[in-house]
C-alpha positions as CSV (number, residue, x, y, z in Angstrom):
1,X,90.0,170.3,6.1
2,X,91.4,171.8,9.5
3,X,87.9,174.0,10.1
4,X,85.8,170.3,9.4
5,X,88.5,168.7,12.1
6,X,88.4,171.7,14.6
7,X,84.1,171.7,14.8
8,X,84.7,167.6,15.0
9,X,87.0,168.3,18.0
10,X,84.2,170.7,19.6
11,X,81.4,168.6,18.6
12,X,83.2,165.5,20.5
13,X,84.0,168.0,24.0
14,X,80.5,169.4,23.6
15,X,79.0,165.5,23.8
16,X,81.5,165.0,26.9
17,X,79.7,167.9,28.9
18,X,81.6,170.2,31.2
19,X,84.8,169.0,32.5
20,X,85.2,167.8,35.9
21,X,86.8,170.5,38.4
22,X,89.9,169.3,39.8
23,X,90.2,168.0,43.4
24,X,91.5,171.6,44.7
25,X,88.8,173.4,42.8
26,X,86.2,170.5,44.5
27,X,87.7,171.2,48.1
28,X,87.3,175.6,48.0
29,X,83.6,174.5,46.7
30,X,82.7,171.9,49.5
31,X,84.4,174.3,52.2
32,X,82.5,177.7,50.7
33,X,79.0,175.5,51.1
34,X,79.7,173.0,54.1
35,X,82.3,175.7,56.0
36,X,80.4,174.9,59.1
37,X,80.9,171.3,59.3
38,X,84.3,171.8,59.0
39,X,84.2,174.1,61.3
40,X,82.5,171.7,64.1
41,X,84.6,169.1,62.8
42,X,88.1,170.7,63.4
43,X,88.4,170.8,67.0
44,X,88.0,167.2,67.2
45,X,90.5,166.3,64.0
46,X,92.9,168.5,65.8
47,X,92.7,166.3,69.3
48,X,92.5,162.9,67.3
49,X,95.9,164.1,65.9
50,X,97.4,164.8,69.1
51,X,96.2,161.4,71.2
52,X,96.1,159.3,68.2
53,X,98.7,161.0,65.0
54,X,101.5,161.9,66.4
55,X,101.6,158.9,69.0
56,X,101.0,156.5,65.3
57,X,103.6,158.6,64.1
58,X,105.8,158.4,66.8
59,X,105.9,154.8,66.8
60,X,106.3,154.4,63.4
61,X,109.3,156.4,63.6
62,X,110.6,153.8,66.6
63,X,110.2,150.5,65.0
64,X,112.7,151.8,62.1
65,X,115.1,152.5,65.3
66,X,117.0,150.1,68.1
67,X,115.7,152.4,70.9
68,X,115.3,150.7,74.3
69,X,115.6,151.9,77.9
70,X,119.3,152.0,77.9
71,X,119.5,153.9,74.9
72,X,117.3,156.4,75.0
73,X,116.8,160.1,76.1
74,X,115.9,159.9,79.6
75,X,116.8,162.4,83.1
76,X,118.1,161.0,86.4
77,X,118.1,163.5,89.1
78,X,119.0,166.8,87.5
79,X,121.5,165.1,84.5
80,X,119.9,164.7,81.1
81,X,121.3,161.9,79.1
82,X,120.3,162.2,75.3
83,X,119.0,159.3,73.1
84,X,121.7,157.2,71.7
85,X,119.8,154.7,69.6
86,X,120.4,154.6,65.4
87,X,118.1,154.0,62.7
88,X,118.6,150.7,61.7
89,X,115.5,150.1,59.1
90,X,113.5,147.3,58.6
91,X,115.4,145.5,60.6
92,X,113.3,144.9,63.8
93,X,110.5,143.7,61.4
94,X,112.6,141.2,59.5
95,X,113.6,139.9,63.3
96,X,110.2,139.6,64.1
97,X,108.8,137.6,60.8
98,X,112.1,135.6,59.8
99,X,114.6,135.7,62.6
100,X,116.3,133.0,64.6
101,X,113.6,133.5,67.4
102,X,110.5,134.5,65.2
103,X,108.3,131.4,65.8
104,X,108.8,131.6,69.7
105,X,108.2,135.3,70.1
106,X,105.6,135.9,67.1
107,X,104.8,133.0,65.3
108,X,103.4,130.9,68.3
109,X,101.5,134.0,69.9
110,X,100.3,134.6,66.2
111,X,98.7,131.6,66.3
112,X,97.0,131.3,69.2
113,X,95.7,134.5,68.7
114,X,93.9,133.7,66.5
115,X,92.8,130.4,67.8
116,X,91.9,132.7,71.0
117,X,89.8,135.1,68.7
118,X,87.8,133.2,66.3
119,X,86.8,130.6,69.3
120,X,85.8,133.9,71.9
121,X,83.8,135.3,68.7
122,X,82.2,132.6,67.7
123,X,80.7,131.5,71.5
124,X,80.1,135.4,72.1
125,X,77.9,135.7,68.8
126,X,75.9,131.8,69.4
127,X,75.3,132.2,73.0
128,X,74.4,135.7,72.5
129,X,72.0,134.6,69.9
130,X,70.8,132.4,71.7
131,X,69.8,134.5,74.6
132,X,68.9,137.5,72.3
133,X,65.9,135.1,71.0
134,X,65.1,133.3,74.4
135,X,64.8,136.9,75.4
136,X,62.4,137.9,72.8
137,X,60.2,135.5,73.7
138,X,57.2,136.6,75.8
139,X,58.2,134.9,79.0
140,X,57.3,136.3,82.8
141,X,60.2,138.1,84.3
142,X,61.8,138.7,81.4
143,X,62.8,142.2,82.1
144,X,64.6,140.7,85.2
145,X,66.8,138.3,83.0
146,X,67.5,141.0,81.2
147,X,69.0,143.1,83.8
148,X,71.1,139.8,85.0
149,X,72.6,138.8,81.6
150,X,73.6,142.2,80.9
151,X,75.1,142.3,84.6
152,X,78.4,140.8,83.4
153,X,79.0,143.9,80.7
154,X,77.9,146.3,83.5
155,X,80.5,145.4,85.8
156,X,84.4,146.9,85.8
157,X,85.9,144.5,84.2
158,X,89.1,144.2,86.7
159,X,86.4,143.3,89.2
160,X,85.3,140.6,87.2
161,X,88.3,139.2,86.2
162,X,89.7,139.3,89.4
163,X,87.0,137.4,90.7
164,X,87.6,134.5,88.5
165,X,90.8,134.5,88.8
166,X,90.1,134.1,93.1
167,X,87.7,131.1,92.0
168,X,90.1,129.9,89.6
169,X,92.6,129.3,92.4
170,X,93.8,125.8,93.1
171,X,92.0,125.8,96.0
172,X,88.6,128.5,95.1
173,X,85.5,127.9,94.2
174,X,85.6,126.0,91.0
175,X,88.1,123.8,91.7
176,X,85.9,122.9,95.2
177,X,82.8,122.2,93.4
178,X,84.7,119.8,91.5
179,X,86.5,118.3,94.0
180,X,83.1,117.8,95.8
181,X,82.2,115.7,92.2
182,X,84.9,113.8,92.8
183,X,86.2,115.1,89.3
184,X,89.5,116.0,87.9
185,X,90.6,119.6,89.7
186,X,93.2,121.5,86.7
187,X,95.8,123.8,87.7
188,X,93.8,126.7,85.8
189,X,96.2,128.9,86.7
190,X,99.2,127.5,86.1
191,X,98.7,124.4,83.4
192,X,99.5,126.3,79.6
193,X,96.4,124.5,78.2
194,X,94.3,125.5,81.2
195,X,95.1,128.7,81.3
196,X,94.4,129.1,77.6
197,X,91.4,127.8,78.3
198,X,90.1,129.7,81.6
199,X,91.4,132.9,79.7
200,X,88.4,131.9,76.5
201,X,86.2,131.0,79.8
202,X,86.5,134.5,81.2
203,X,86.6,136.5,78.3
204,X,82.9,135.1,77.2
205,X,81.7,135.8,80.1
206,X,82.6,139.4,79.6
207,X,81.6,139.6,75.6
208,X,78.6,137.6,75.5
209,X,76.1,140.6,77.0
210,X,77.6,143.3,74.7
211,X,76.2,140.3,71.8
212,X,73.2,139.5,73.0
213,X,72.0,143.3,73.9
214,X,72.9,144.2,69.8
215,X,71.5,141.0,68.6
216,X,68.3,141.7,70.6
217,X,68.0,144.6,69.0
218,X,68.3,143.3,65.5
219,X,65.8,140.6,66.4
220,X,63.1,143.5,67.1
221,X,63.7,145.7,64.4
222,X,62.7,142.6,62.5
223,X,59.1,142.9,61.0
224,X,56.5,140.4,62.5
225,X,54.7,140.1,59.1
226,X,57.3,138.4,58.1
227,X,56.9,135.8,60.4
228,X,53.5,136.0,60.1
229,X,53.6,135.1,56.2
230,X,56.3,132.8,56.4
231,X,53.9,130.4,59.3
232,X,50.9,130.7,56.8
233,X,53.4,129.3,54.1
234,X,54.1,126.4,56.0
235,X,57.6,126.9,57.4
236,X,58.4,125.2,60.2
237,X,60.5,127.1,63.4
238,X,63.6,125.9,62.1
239,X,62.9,127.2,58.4
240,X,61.7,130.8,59.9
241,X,64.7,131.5,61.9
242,X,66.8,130.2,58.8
243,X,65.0,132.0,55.8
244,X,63.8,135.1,58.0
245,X,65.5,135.7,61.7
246,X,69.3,135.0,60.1
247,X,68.6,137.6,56.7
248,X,67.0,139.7,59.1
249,X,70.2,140.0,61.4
250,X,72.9,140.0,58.7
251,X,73.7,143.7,58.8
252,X,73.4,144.0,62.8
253,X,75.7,140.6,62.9
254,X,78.5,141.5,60.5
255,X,79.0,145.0,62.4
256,X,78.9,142.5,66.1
257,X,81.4,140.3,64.4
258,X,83.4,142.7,63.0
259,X,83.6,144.6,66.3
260,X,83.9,141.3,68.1
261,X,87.2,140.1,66.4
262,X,88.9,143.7,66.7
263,X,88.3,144.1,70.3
264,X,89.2,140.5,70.7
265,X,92.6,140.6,69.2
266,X,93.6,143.0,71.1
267,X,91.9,142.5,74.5
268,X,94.6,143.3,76.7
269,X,92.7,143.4,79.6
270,X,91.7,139.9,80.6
271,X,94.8,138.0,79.6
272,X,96.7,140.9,81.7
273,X,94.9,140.8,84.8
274,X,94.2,137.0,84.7
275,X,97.8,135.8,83.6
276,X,100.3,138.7,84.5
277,X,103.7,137.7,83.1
278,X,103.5,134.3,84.6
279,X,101.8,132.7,81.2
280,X,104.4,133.1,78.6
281,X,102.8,130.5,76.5
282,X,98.7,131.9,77.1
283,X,99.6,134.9,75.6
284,X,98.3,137.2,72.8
285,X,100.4,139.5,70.7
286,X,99.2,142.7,72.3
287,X,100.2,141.4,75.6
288,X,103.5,139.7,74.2
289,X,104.0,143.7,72.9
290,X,103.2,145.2,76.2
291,X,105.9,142.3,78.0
292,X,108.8,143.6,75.4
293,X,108.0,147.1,75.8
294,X,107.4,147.1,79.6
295,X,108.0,144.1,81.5
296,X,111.6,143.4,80.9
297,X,114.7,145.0,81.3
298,X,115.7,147.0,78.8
299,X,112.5,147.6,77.8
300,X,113.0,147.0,73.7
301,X,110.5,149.9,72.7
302,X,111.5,149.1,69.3
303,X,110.0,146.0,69.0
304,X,107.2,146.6,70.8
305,X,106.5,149.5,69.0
306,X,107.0,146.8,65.7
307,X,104.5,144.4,67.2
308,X,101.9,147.2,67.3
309,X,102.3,148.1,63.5
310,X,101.6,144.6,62.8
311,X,98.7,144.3,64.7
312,X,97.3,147.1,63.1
313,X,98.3,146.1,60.0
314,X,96.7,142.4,60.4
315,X,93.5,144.3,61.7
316,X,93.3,146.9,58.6
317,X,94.0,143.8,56.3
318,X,91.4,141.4,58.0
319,X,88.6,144.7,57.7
320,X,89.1,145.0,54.6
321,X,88.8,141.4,52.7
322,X,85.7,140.8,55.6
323,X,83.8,144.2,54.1
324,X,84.7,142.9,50.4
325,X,83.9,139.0,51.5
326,X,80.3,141.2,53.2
327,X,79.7,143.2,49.6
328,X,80.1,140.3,47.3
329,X,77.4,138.0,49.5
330,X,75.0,141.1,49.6
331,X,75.5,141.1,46.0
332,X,74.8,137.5,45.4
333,X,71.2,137.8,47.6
334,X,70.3,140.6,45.8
């Protein structure tokens, strides 16, 4: 009885196959057969820890803190004076989400972030399409209009925003031609729903090359035949761009989008140089972070430090259900 139950035991682990090596065992093998990968691969692991770790780290550490400019380490003249501040928890984060101030510093700035995002990705990604196939098109000059659509992209972008903001003066350019129209001349500048606005004004003009240049792209990777069958099948232009140019893009368009909304939510840049700190109400949480952190006195690193973790946090959240939302429509083509 116990020799007909041990050769059923080593029947059954024979049918399993080997056993899996464990994940140390796995690691010494894929070192001893890639060991110069890793070794190309280290030098740059070991400077993404320093600029990007121990900073993560760092301000990880600072949102669990009440650390600000008056209570921190800092030297004046030749006298040290050593950080003060206590570890007070999840504290700054309840503040943020549920305290007495939460929808006037977060909740408000939450929400027209996102407003600010989804409108700037969506006219980045249709009037870059709709460039990316004018400019497909066989048309004369067309390597000239390249050059000028993509102009916008090429320049410094502090040069271009400071150039709106000059014709976005009361009395510049835009306000001029309108004047000259006898039409209503807005206080772009100064007017929250203005400013709001010129900021989604500017910040198109600044993303729509970056679409239409990786749109382009997809648009010419795209096989002709295609086309080519789909005409001698009887589909209309409409039916073509719809059943062939839109399938044909989806890969190149949810990596644009996906890039789009990151680098939207946390463009710093215009709102900064457009606005300053004289738009309280235009703007977004990374520049609401920047004002706690640095444009008040005391500076409240804590919370800023907070505001960045949930930034990230809403980003890696968002990444994650768009590449599952991606999948699961891939899946339902196929």
């Amino acid at each position: 009885m116990t020799v007909a139950v041990e050769t059923t035991a080593a029947d059954s682990s024979r049918d399993r196959g080997p056993q899996r090596p464990g994940p140390l065992e796995r690691l010494k093998r894929s070192y001893q057969k890639y060991w110069y990968a890793y070794a190309m691969i280290t030098p740059v692991v070991v400077v993404l820890g320093v600029l990007v770790g121990y900073p993560l780290a760092r301000g990880l550490y600072l949102t669990l803190t009440d650390a600000n400019s008056l209570n921190s380490a800092r030297t004046i003249g030749v006298n040290h004076i050593d950080a003060t501040y206590q570890f007070i928890g999840l504290d700054n984060y309840a503040d943020i989400l549920w305290g007495p101030t939460a929808y006037d510093r977060f909740w408000s700035h939450f929400v027209w972030t996102v407003v600010w995002t989804a409108l700037c990705v969506a006219l980045h990604y249709f009037i870059g399409l709709g460039l990316a196939l004018l400019l497909n098109q066989k048309l004369r000059g067309r390597t000239v209009y390249r050059l000028l659509l993509i102009l916008p992209w090429a320049v410094p972008t502090f040069v271009t925003v400071f150039s709106w903001r000059i014709m976005l003066a009361d009395s510049g350019l835009i306000n001029s031609m309108l004047g000259s129209l006898h039409l209503p001349q807005p206080q772009w500048l100064e007017d929250t729903t203005f400013q709001r606005a010129a900021a989604i004004l500017v910040n198109t003009w600044c993303g729509v090359p970056f679409m239409m240049v990786s749109l382009l792209g997809g648009l010419q990777s795209i096989d002709s035949a295609l086309y080519e069958a789909a005409e001698m099948d009887g589909a209309n232009a409409w039916q073509r761009f719809r059943h062939v140019t839109l399938p044909g893009l989806r890969s190149v368009s949810s990596t644009v989008v996906l890039l789009g909304v990151i680098w939207t939510f946390n463009q710093f840049t215009i709102i900064f140089l457009l606005f300053g700190n004289s738009a309280p109400d235009a703007q977004i949480l990374v520049t609401w972070a920047y004002q706690l952190g640095f444009g008040q006195q005391p500076r409240d690193y804590a919370q800023s430090a907070a505001y960045g973790v949930l930034l990230l946090s809403i980003l890696i959240v968002f990444t994650s259900v768009y590449r599952r939302w991606l999948a699961r429509n891939e899946q339902i083509a196929v």
